[in-house]
ZAMI-340166 format. One record per residue (C-alpha): residue in three letters; x, y, z. Coordinates in Angstrom, 3 decimals, decimal comma. Each point is the difference from the previous one (the first is absolute). Layout:
// residues N
r r = ALA | X = X | Y = Y | Z = Z
...
This chain:
// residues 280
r r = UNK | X = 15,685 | Y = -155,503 | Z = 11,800
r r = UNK | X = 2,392 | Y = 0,137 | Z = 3,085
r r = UNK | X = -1,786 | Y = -0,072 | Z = 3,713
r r = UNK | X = 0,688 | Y = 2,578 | Z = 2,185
r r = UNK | X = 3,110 | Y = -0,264 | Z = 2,080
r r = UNK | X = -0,968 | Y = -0,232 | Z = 3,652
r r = UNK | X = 1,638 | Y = 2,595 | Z = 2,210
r r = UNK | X = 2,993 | Y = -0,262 | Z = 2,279
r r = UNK | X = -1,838 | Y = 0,171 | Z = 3,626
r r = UNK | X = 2,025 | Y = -0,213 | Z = 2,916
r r = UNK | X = -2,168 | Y = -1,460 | Z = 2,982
r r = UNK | X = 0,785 | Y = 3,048 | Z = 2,090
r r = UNK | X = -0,905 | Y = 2,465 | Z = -2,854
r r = UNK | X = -3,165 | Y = 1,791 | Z = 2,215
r r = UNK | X = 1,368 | Y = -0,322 | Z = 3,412
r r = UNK | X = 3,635 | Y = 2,092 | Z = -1,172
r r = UNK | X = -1,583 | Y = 2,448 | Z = -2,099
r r = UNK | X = -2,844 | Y = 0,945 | Z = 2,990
r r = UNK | X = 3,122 | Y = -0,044 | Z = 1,951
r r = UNK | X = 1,702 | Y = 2,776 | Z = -1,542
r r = UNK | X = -2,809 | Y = 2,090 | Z = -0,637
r r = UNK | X = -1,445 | Y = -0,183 | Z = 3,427
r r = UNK | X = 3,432 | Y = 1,489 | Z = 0,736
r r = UNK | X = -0,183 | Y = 2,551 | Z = -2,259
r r = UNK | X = -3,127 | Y = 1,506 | Z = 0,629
r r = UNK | X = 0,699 | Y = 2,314 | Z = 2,966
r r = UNK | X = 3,128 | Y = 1,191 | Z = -1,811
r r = UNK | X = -1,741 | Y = 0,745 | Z = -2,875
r r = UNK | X = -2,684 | Y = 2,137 | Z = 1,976
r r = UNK | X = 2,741 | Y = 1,490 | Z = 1,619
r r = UNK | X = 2,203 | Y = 1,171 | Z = -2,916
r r = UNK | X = -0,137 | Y = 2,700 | Z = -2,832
r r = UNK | X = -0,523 | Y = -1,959 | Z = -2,859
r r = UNK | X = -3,560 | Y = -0,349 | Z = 0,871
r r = UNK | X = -0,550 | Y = 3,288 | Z = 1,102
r r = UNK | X = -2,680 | Y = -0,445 | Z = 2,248
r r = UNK | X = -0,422 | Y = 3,560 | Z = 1,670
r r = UNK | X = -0,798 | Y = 1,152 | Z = -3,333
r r = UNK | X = -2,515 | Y = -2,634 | Z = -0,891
r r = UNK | X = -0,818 | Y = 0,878 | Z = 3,406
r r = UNK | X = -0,846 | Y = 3,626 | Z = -1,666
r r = UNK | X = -2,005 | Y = -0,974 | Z = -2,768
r r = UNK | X = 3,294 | Y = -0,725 | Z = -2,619
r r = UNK | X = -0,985 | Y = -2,902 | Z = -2,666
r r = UNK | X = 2,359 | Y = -2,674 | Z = -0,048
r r = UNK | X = -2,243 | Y = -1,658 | Z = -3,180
r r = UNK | X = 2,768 | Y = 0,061 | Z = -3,488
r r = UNK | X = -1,563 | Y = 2,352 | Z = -2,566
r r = UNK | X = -0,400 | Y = -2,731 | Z = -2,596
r r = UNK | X = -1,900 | Y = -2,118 | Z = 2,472
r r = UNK | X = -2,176 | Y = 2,795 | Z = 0,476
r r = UNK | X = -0,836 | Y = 0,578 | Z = -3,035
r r = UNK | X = -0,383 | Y = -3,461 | Z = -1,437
r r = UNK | X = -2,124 | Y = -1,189 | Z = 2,992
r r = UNK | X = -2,252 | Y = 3,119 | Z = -0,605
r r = UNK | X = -2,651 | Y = 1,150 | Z = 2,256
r r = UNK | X = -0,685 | Y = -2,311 | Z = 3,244
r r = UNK | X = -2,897 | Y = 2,123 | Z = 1,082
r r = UNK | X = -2,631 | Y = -2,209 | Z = 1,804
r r = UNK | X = 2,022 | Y = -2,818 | Z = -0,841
r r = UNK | X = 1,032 | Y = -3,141 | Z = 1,998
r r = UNK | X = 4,049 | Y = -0,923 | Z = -0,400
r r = UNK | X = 1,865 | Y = -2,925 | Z = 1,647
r r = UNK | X = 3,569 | Y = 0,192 | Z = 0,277
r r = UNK | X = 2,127 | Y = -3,056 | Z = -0,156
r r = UNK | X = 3,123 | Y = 0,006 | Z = 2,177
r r = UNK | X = -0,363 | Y = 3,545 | Z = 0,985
r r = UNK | X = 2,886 | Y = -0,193 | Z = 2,637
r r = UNK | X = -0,939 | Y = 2,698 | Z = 2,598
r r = UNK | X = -2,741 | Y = 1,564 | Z = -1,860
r r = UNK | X = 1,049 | Y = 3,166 | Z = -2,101
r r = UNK | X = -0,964 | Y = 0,194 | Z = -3,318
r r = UNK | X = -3,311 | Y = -1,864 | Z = 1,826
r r = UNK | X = -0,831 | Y = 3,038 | Z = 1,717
r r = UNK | X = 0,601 | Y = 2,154 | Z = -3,064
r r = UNK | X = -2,397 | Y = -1,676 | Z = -1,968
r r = UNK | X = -2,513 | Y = 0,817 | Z = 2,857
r r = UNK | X = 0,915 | Y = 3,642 | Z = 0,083
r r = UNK | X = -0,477 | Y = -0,184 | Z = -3,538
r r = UNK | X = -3,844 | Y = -0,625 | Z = 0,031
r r = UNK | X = -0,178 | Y = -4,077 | Z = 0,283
r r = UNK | X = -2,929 | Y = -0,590 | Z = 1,987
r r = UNK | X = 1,620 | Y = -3,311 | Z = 1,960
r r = UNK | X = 3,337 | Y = -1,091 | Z = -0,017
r r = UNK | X = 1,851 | Y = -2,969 | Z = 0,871
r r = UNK | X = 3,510 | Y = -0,837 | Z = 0,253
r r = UNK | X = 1,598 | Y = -3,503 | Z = 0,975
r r = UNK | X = 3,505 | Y = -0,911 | Z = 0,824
r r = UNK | X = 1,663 | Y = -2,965 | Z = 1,171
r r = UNK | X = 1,812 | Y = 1,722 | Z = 3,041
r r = UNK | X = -2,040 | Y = 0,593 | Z = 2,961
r r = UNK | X = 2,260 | Y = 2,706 | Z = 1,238
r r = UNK | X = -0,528 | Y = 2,122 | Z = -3,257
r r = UNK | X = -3,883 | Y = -0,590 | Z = 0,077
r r = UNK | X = -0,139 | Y = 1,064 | Z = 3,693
r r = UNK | X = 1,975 | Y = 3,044 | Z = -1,424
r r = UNK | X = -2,420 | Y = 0,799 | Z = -2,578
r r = UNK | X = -2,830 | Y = -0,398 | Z = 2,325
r r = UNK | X = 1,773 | Y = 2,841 | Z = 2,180
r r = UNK | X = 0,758 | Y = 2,320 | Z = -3,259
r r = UNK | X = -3,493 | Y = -0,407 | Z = -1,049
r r = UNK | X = -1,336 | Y = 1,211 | Z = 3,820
r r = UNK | X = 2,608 | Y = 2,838 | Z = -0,025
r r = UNK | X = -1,701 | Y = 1,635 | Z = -3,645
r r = UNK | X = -3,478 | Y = -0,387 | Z = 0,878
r r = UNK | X = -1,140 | Y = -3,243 | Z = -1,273
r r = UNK | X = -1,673 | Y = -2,760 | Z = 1,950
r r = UNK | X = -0,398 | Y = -3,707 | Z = -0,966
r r = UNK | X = -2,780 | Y = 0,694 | Z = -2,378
r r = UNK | X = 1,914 | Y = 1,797 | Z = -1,988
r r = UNK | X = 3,163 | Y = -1,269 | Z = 0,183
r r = UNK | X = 0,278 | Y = -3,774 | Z = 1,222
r r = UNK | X = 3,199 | Y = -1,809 | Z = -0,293
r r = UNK | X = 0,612 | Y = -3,838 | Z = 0,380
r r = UNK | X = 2,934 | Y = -1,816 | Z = 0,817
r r = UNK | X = 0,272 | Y = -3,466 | Z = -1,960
r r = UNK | X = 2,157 | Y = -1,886 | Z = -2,149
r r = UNK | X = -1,021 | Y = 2,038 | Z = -3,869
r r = UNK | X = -1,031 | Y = -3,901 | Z = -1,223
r r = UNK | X = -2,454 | Y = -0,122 | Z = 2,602
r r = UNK | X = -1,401 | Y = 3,144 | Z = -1,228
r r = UNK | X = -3,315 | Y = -0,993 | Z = -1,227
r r = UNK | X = -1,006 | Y = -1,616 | Z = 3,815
r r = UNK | X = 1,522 | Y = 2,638 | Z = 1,691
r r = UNK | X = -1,470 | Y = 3,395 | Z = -1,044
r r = UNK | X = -3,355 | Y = 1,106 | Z = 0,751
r r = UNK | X = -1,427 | Y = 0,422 | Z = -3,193
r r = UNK | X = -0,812 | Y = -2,419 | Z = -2,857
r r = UNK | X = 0,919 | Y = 2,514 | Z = -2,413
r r = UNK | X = 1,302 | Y = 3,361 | Z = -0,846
r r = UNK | X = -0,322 | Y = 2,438 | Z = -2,904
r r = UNK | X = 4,193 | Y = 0,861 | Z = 0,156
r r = UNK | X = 2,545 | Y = -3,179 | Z = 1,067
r r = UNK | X = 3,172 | Y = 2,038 | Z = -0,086
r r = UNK | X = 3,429 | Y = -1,341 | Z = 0,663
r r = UNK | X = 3,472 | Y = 2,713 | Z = 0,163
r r = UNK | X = 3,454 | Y = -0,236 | Z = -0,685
r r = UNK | X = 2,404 | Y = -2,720 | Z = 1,386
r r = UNK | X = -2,976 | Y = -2,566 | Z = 1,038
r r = UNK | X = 0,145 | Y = -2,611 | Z = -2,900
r r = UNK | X = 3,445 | Y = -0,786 | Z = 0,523
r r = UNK | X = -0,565 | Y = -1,724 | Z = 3,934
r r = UNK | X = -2,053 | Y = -2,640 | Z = -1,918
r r = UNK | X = 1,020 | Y = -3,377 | Z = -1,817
r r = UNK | X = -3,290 | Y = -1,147 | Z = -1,209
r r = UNK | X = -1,502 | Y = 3,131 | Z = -2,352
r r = UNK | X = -3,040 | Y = -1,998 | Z = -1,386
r r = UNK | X = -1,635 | Y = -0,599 | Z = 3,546
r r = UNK | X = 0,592 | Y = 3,888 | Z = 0,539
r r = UNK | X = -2,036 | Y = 1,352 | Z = -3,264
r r = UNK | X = -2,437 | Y = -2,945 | Z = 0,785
r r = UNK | X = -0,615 | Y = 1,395 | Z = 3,799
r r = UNK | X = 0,238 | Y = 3,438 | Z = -1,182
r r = UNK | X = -2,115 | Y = -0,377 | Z = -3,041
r r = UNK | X = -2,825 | Y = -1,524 | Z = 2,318
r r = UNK | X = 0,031 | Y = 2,765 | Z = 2,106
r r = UNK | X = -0,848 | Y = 2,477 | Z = -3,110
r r = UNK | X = -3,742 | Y = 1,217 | Z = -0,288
r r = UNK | X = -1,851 | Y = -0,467 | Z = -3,300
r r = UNK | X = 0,860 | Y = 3,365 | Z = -1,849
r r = UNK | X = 3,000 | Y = -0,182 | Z = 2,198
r r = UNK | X = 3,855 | Y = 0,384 | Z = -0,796
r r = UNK | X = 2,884 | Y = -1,284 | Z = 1,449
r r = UNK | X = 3,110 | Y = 2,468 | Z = -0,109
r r = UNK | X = 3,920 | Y = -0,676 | Z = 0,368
r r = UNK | X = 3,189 | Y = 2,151 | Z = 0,368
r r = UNK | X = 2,888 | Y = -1,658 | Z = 0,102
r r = UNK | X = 3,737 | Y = -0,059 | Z = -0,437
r r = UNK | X = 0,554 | Y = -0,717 | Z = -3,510
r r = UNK | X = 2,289 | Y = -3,801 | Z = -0,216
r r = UNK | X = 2,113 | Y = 0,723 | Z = -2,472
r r = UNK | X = 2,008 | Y = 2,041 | Z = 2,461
r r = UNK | X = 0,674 | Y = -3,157 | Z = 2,535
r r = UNK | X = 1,758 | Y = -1,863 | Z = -2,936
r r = UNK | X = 2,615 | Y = 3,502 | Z = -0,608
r r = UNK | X = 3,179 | Y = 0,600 | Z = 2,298
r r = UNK | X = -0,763 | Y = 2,565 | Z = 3,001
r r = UNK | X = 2,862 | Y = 2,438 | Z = -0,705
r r = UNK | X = -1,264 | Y = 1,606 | Z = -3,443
r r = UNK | X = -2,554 | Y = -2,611 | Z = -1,560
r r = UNK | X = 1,832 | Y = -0,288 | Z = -3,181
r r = UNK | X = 1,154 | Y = -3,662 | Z = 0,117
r r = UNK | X = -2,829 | Y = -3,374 | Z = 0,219
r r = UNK | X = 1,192 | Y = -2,125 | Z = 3,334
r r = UNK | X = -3,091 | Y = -1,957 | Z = 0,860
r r = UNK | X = -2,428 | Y = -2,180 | Z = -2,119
r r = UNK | X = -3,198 | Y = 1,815 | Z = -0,508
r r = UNK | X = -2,266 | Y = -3,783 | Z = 0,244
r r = UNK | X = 1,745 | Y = -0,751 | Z = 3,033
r r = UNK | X = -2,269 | Y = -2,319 | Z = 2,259
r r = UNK | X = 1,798 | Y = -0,200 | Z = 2,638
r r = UNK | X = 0,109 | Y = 2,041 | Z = 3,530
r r = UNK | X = 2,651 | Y = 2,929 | Z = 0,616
r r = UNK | X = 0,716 | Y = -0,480 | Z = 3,306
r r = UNK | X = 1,886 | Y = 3,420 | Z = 1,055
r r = UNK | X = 2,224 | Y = 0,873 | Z = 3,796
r r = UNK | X = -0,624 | Y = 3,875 | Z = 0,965
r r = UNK | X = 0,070 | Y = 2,033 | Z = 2,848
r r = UNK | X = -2,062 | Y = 3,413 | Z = 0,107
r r = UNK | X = -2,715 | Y = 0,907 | Z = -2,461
r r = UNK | X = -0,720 | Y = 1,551 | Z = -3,010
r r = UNK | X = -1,457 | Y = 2,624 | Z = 1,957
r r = UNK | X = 3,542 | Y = 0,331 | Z = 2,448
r r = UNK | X = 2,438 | Y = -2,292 | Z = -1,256
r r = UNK | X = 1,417 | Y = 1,017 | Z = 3,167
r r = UNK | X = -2,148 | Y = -1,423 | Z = 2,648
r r = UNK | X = 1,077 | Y = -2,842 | Z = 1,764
r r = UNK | X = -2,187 | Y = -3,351 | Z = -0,109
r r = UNK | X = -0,107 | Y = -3,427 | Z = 0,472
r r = UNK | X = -1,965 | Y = -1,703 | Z = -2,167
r r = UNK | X = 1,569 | Y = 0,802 | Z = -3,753
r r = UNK | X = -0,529 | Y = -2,800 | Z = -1,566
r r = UNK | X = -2,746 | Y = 0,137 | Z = -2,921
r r = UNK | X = -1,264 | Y = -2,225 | Z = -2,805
r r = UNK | X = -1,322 | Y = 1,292 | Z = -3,037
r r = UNK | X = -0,952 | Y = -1,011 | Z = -3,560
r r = UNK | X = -0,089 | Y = 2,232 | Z = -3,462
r r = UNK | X = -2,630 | Y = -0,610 | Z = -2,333
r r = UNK | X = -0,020 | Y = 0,824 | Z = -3,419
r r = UNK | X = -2,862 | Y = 2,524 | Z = -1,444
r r = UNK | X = -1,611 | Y = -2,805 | Z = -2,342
r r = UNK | X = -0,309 | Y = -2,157 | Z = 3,161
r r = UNK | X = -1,715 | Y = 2,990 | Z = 1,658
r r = UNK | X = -2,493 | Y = 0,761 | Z = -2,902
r r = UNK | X = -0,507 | Y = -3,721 | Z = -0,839
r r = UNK | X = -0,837 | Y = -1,136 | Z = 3,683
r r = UNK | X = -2,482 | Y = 3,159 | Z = 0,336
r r = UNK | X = -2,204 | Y = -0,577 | Z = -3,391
r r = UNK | X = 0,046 | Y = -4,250 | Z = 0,631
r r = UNK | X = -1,370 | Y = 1,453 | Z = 3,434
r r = UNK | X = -3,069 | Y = 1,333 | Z = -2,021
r r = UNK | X = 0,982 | Y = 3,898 | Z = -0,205
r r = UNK | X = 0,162 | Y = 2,349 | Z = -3,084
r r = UNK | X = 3,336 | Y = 1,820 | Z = -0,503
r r = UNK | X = -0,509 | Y = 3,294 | Z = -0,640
r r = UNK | X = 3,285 | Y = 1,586 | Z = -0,435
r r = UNK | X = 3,494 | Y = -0,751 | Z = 1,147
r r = UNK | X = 2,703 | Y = 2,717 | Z = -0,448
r r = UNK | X = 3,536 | Y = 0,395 | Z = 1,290
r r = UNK | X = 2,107 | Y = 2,925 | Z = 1,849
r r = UNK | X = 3,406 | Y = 1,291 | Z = -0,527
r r = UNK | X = -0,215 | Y = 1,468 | Z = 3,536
r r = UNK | X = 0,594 | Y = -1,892 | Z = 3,014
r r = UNK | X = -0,552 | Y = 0,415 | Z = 3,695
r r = UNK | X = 3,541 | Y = -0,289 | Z = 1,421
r r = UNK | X = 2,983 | Y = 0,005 | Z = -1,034
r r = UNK | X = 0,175 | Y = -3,465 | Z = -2,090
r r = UNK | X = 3,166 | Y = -0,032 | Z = -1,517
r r = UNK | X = 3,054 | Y = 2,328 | Z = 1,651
r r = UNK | X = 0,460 | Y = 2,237 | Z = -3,071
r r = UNK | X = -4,165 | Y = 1,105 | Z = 0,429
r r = UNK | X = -0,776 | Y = 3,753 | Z = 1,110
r r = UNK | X = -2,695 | Y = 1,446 | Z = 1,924
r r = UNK | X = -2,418 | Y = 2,594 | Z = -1,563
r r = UNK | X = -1,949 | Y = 2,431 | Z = 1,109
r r = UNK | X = -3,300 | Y = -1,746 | Z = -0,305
r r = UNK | X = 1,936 | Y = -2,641 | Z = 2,396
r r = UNK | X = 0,059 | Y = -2,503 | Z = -2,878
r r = UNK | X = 3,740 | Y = -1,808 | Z = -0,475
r r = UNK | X = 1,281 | Y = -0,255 | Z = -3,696
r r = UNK | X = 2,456 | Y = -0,914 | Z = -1,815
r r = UNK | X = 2,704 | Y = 1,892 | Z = -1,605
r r = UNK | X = -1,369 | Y = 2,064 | Z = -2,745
r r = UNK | X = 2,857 | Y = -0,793 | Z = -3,078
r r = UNK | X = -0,347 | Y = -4,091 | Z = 0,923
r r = UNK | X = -3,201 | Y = -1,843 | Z = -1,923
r r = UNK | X = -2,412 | Y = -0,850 | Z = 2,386
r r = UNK | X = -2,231 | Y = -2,703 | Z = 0,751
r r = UNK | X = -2,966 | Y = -0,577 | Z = 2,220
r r = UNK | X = 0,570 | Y = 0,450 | Z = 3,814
r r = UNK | X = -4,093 | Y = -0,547 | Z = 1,419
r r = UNK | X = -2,874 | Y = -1,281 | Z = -1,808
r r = UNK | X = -3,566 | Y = 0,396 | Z = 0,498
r r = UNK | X = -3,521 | Y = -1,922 | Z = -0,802
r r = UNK | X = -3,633 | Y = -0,325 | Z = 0,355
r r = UNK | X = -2,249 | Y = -2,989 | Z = -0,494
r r = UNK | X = -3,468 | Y = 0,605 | Z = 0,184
r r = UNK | X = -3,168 | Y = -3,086 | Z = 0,478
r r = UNK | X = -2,883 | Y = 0,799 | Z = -1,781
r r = UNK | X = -3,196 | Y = 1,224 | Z = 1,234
């Protein structure tokens, strides 16, 4: 059997990426895509599938790994869970978070938010546990080493506990951008896609400074593998034909605010989804 193939790290990897998001965050309070007067209102950002496959958080505890400025965090409070806690690398967008959480009503014992590096997660929250770890969309891909992430996240799952992931499905970072029809990249890539971009995904518009970033991809059957060697039970993993955004140029925009493919092309999976549970 073959070892593992370390990943690419550039030395710089943390400092650039923290960088760019601490950037970010105020333009991302700031702009539509977020849509904070209507969170402000009571709207839930949560995706329906998330919803539904996290189930009921009533009375619950849920941590929040890499939160950014504390969103989907604060939904998962309005939707019953009796603490919540959200961590992100970027000061700015924890500060944020802090000052979203004040604006809706709920104080630190509620909603507590923690900004540290996600590796350091286990030393840096205040709990030694919690019933829900939960991790969104776009987080996995800002880290090279994904077996010291499910260890630190599996240790932070409660006995009768489940860790739960939504993410960007890879298949679609190996396909061309224009109509994701052709295979461009190698799917067991190890090494680090170092990307040049001004603006955000949010307003590709803005002008910044800092748009340099360093990510990785990492294949499902790393994902699942690193999670159950980390002691968890996987309990499902399914995949979406829906994404997001706008993934590929030829994608359209429905009316549940999901983006899709063309409907007379074959399709393949855009997000995927899991949970891992640790016994009782």
């Amino acid at each position: 059997m073959s070892s593992p193939i370390p990943r690419d790290e550039p030395a710089d990897w943390r400092d650039t990426n923290r960088s760019n998001w601490d950037e970010r965050v105020p333009i991302h309070v700031a702009s539509d895509f977020y849509k904070l007067d209507a969170f402000r209102a009571g709207a839930d950002p949560l995706r329906d599938f998330e919803v539904a496959e996290v189930g009921d958080v009533t009375g619950r505890t849920l941590l929040h790994l890499q939160c950014h400025f504390g969103l989907d965090t604060l939904s998962w409070a309005r939707r019953g869970a009796a603490r919540v806690v959200g961590l992100d690398f970027s000061e700015p967008a924890v500060e944020a978070a802090r000052g979203l959480a004040a604006e809706i009503g709920l104080g630190p014992e509620r909603a507590a938010f923690v900004a540290a590096d996600v590796y350091d997660a286990a030393q840096a929250v205040p709990d030694s546990s919690y019933d829900i770890v939960y991790t969104g969309c776009g987080a996995l891909c800002w880290l090279p080493d994904i077996t010291r992430w499910a260890e630190t996240a599996a240790s932070l799952v409660a006995p009768g506990g489940f860790l739960y992931l939504a993410e960007f499905h890879p298949v679609t970072d190996v396909l061309d951008d224009e109509t994701g029809s052709r295979v461009v990249h190698d799917y067991f890539s190890r090494d680090a896609w170092i990307e040049e971009m001004s603006g955000t995904y949010a307003d590709f518009t803005a002008p910044t400074v800092h748009n340099r970033t360093v990510e990785w991809q990492h294949p499902i059957g790393e994902v699942v593998s690193a999670l159950c060697a980390a002691g968890l039970r996987l309990e499902f993993l399914r995949e979406h034909d829906v994404s997001l955004f706008a993934r590929f140029d030829n994608m359209t925009a429905g009316p549940d605010g999901y983006h899709r493919l063309p409907a007379d092309r074959p399709r393949f999976p855009l997000m995927y989804s899991l949970k891992a549970s640790r016994p009782a």
